[in-house]
N, C-alpha and C positions, 0 to 999 in steps of 0.2 A: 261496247267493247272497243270502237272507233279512239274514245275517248282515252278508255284507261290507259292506250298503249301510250302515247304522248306524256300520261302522267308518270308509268313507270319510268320511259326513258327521261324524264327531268330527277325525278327520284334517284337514278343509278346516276346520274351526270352530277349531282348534288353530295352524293353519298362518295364519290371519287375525289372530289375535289376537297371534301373534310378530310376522308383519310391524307391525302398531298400536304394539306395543310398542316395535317400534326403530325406527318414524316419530318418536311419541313422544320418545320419549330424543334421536334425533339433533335435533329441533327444541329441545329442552331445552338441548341443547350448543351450537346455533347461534346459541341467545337467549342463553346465560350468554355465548358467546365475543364478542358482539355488544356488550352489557352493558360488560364488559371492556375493550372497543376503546375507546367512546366516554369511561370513566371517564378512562384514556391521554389519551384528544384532550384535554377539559377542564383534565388538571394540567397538560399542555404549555402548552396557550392563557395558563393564570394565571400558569405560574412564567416563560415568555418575555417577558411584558409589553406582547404583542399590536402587538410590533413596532416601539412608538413611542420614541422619543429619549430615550437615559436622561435621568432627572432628573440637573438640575446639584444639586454637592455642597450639602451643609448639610441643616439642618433643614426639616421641612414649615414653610410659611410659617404664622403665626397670621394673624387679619384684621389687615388693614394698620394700621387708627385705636390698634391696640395696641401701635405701634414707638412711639408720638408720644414718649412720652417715656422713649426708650431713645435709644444712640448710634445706631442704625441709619439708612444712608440709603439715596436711592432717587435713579437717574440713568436719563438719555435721551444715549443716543448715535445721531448722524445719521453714517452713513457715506460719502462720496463715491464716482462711479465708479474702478473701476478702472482707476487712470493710471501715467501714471510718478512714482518715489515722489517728484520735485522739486515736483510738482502735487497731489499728492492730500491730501483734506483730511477732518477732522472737527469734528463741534460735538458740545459736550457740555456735559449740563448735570445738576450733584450737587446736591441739595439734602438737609438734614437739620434737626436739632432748631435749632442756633444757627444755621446758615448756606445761604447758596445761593452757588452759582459756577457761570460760565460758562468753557468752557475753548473756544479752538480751535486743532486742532492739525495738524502736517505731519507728511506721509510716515506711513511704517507703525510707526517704532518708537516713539509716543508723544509727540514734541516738542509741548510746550505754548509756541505762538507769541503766543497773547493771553491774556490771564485776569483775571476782574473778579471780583469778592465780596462779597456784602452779608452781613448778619447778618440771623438769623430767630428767630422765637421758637415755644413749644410749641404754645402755640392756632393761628399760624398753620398749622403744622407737621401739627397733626393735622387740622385745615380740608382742607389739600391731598390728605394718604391718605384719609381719604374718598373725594375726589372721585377720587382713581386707582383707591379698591376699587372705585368705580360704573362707571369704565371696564375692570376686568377686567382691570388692570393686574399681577395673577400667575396670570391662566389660560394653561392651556396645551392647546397641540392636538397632534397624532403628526405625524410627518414622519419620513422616513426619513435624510434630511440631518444628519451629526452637529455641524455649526455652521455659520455664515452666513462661513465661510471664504471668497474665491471663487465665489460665488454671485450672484447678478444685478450679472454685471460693470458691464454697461451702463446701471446704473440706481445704487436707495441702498437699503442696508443700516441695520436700526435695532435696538439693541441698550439691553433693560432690564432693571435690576437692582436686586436689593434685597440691600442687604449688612450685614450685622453683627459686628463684631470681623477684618477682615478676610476674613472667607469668603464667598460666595456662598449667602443663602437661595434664592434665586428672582434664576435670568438667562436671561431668553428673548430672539428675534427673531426680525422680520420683515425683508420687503422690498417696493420696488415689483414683483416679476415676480408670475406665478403660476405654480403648483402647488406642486409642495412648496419652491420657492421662494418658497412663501407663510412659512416658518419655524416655529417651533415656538409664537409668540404666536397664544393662541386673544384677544385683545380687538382693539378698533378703532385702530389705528398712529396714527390722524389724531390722534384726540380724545387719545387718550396725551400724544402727541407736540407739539398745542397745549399741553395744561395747564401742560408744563413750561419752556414757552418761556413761557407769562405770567407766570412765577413770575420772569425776568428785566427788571426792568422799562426797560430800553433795549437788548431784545434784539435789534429789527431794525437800530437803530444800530451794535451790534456785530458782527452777519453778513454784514449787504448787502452787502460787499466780499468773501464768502466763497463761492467756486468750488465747488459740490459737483460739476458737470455733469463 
């Protein structure tokens, strides 16, 4: 009996140390499997794009005071409610290196019903992007909305654009609703949206007769 107790207690000293063992290990496995998961989660997060509205086509934008004297321009479109297409209306306004114009047009397919045009020049030209870079006139925010299609029928729609060679560097928008009828514009719609209409300078002259309601 002397004997056996020496063997039990190697037996239980042995039998402890397996179980430790494959505590051990399975926590080893639980942390590598763990490890593993979450590395998964992060590549998803990066390569999906964390949900937000793909970028419109072209180039990352450079700072705006850098188009001044390239052909690139930069437009404000006022979208009216959604009516019948004999009523509906918009204002828009291009300006670039040489020129500014005011458009306004009918219906959905574009029809330019008035249109005026002055000439501009580079200094003024790069005076103005400044003052759009200060208004965060190519920030952009997430929405899940893929364009300002049909979206705050009842109100207006406002769409800006920076374009070069015919493509789109930067074209975002807002609207008056909210939520993600707020649009993909992360800057201030208003300030935007004055600066480009001072840049017409008999611009209430030319809208005041124009319906957007």
């Amino acid at each position: 009996m002397a004997k056996q107790k020496p063997l039990n207690s190697i037996a239980k000293k042995l039998n402890k140390w397996y179980y430790n063992a494959m505590n051990r290990g399975m926590r080893s496995i639980f942390l590598g499997l763990g490890i593993f998961i979450l590395f998964i989660g992060v590549v998803i997060l990066f390569t999906s794009g964390g949900g937000k509205e793909p970028k419109p086509e072209g180039t990352v934008p450079k700072p705006l005071p850098d188009y001044a004297s390239t052909d690139a321009v930069v437009s404000s479109t006022t979208e009216g409610e959604i009516v019948a297409r004999e009523n509906y209306r918009e204002i828009k306004v291009i300006v670039g290196r040489d020129f500014r114009t005011l458009q306004v047009i009918k219906g959905y397919q574009g029809d330019v019903i008035k249109e005026k045009n002055y000439s501009n020049d580079e200094s003024a030209y790069s005076q103005f992007l400044y003052a759009l870079s200060y208004a965060n006139f190519t920030k952009e925010r997430g929405t899940d909305l893929p364009s300002e299609a049909g979206v705050c029928a009842a109100g207006n729609r406002y769409v800006f654009k920076l374009e070069e060679g015919g493509s789109n560097i930067s074209r975002l928008w807002s609207s008056t609703c909210s939520g993600d009828a707020r649009g993909s514009f992360g800057g201030k719609t208003f300030n935007v949206t004055t600066l480009f209409e001072r840049q017409i300078p008999d611009y209430d002259d030319l809208t005041h007769r124009v319906n957007l309601n």
